[in-house]
Backbone as CSV, one residue per row, in Angstrom:
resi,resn,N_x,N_y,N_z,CA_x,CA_y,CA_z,C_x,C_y,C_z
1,UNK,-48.678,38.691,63.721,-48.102,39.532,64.747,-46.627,39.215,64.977
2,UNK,-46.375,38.066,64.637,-44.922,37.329,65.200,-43.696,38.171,63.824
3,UNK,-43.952,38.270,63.126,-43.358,39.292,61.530,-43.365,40.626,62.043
4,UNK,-44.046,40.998,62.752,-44.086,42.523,63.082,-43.042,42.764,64.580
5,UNK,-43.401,41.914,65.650,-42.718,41.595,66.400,-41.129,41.985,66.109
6,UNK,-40.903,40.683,65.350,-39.620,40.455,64.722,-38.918,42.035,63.922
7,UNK,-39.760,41.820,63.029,-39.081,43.560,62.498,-39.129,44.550,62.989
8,UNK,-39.908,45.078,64.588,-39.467,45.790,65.395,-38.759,45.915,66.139
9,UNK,-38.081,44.501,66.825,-37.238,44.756,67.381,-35.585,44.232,66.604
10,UNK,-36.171,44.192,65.513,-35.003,44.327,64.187,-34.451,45.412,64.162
11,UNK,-35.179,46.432,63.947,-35.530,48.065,63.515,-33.810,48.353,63.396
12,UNK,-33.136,49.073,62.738,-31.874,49.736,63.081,-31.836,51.078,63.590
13,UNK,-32.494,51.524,64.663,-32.627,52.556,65.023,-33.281,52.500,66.347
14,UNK,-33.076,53.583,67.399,-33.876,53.354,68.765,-35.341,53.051,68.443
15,UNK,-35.601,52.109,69.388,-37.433,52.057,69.843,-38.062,53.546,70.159
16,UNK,-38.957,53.889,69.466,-39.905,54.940,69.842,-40.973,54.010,70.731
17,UNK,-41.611,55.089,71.444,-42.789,54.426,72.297,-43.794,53.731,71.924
18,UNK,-44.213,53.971,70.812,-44.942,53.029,69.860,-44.653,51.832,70.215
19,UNK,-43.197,51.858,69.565,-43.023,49.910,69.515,-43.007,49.572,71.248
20,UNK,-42.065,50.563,72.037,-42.938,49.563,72.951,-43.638,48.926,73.496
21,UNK,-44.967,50.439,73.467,-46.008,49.761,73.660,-46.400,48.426,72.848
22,UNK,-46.459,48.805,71.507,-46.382,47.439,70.568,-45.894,45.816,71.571
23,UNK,-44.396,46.149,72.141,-44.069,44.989,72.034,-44.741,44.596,73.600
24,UNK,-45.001,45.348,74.745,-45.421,44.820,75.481,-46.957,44.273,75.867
25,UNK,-47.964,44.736,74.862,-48.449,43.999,74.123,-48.979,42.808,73.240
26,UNK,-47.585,42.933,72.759,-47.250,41.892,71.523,-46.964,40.614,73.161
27,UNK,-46.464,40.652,74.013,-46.179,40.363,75.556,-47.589,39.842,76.431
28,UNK,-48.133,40.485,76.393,-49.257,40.259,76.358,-48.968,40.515,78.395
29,UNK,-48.419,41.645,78.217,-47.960,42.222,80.243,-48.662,43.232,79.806
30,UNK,-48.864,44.097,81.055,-49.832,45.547,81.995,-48.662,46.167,81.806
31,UNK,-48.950,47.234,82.158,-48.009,48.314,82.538,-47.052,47.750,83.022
32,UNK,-47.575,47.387,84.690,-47.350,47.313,85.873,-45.844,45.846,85.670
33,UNK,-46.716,44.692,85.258,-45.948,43.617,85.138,-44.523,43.715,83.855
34,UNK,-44.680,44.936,82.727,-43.608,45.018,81.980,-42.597,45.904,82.683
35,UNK,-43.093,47.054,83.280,-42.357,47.968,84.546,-41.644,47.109,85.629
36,UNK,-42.189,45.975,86.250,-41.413,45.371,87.388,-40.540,44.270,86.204
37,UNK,-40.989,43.558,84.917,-40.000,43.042,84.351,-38.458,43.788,84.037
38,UNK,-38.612,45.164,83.822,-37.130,45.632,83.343,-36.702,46.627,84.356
39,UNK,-37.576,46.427,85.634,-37.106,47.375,86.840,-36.720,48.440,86.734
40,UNK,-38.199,49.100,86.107,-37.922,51.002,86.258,-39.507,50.660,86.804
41,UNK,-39.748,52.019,87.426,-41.020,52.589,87.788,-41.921,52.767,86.371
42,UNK,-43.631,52.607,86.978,-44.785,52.559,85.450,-44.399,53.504,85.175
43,UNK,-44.143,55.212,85.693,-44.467,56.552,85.085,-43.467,56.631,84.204
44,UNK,-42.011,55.589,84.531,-41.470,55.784,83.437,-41.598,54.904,82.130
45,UNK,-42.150,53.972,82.180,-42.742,53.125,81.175,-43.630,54.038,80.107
46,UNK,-44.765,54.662,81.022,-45.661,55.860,80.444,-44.658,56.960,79.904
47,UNK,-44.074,57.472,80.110,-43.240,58.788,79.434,-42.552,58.021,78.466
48,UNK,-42.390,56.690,78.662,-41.438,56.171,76.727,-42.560,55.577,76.084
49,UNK,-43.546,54.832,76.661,-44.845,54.405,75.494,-45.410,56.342,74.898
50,UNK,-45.482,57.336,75.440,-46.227,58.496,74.995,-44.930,59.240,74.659
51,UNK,-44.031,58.747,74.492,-42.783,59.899,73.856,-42.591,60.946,74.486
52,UNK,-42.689,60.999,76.122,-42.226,62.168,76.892,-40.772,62.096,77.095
53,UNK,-40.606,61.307,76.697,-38.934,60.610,77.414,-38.159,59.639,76.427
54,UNK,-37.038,60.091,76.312,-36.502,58.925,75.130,-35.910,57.572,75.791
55,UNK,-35.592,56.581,75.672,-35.704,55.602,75.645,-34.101,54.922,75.618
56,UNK,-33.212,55.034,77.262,-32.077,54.917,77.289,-31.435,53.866,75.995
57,UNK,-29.957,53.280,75.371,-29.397,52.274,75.105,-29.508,51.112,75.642
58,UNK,-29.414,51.388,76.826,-29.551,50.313,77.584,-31.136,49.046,77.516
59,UNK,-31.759,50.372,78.050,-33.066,49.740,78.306,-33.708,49.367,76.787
60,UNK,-33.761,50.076,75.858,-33.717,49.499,74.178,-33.410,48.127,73.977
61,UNK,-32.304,48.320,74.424,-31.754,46.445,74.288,-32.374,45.605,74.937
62,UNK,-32.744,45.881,76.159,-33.320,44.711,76.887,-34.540,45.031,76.795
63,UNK,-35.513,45.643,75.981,-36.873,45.337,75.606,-36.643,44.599,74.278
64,UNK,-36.106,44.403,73.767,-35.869,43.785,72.433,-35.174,41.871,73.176
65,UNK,-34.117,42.188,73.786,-34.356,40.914,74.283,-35.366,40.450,74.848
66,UNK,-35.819,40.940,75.785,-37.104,40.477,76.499,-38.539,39.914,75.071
67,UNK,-38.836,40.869,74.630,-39.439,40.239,73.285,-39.224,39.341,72.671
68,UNK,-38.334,39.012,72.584,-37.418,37.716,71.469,-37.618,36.749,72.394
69,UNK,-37.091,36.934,73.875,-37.113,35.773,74.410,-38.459,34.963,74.827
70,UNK,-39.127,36.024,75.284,-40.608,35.777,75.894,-41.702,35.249,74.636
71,UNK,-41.358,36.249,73.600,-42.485,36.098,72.218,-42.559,34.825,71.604
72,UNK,-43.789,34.566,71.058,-44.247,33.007,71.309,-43.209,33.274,69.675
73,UNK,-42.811,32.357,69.272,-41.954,32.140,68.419,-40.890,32.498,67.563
74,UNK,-40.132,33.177,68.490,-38.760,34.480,68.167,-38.229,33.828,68.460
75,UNK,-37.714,33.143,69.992,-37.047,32.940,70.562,-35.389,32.371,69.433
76,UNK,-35.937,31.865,68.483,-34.703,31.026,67.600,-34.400,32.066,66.728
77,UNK,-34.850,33.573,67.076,-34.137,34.744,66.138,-33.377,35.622,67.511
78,UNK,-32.939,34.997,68.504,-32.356,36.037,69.414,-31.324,36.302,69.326
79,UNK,-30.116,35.228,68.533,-28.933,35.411,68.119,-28.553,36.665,67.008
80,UNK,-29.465,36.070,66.359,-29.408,37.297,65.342,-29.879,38.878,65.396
81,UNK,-30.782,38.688,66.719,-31.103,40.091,66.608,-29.918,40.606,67.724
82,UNK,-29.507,40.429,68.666,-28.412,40.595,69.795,-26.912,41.174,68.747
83,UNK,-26.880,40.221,67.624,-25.412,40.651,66.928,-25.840,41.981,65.823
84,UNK,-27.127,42.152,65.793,-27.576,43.233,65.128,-27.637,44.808,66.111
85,UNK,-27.051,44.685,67.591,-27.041,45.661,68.578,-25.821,46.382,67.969
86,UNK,-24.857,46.209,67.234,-23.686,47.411,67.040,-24.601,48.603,66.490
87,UNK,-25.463,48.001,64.846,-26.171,49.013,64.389,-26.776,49.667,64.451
88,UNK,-27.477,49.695,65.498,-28.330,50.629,66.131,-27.827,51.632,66.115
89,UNK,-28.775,52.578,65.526,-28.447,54.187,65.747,-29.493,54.712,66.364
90,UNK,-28.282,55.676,66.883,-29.452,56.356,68.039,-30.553,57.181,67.533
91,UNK,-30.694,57.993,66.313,-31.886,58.670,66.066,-32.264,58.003,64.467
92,UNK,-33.434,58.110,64.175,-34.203,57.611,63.105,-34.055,58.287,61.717
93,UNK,-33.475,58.240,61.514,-33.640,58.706,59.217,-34.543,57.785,59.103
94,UNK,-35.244,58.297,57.580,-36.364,57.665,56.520,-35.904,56.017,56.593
95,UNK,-36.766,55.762,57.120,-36.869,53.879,57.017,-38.084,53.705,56.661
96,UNK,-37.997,52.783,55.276,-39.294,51.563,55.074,-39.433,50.705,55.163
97,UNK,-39.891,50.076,55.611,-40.044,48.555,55.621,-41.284,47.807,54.896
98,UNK,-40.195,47.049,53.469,-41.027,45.986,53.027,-41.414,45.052,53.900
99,UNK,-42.526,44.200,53.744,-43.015,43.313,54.427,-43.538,42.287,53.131
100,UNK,-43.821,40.832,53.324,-44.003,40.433,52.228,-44.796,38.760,53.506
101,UNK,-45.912,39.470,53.693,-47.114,38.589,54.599,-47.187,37.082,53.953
102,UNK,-46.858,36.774,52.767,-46.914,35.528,52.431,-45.685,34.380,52.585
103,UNK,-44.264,35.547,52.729,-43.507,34.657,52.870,-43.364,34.465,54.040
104,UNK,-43.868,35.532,55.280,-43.158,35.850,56.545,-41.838,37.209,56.669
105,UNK,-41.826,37.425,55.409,-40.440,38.286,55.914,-40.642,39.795,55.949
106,UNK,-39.196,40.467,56.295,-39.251,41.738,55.844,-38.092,42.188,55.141
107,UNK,-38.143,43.304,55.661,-36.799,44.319,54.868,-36.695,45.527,55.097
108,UNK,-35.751,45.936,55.641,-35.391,47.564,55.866,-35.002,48.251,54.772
109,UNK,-35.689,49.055,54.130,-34.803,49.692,52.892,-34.445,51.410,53.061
């Protein structure tokens, strides 16, 4: 889970609701307790986990920090994912991601 973690909030492109949900989850918080962590209301938590609502710059970033920091063994990838915030683009083109479960890693191609 900690590889998947990691390459989601790698991703070069906004979080879809998926990964959030994913990462709060991956968090192992409620609704309720990931909603009072980044101080918006649940319904809006619910409209970006179900894709009613896209998913400010802002708040993108700090679910990705929050993951890194909180997630049981990221924490020593937060540098690197923080200097990876220029690239982010705001909408998604064709991304794959290798994964390679034996070494731990991935790859955006």
């Amino acid at each position: 889970m900690r590889i998947v973690a990691l390459a989601v909030v790698s991703k070069p492109y906004r979080l879809r609701g998926e990964d959030v949900r994913f990462l709060r989850k991956y968090l192992k918080t409620t609704n309720d307790e990931f909603a009072r962590l980044i101080h918006i209301d649940k319904t809006n938590l619910s409209k970006w986990e179900n894709n009613h609502d896209k998913i400010g710059p802002q708040s993108d970033r700090l679910i990705r920090v929050m993951a890194v920091a909180l997630g049981d063994g990221l924490r020593e990838e937060l540098e690197g994912v923080i200097k990876s915030f220029p690239q982010i683009q705001s909408s998604r083109s064709t991304v794959r991601i290798d994964m390679d479960a034996g070494k731990g890693s991935y790859q955006y191609v």
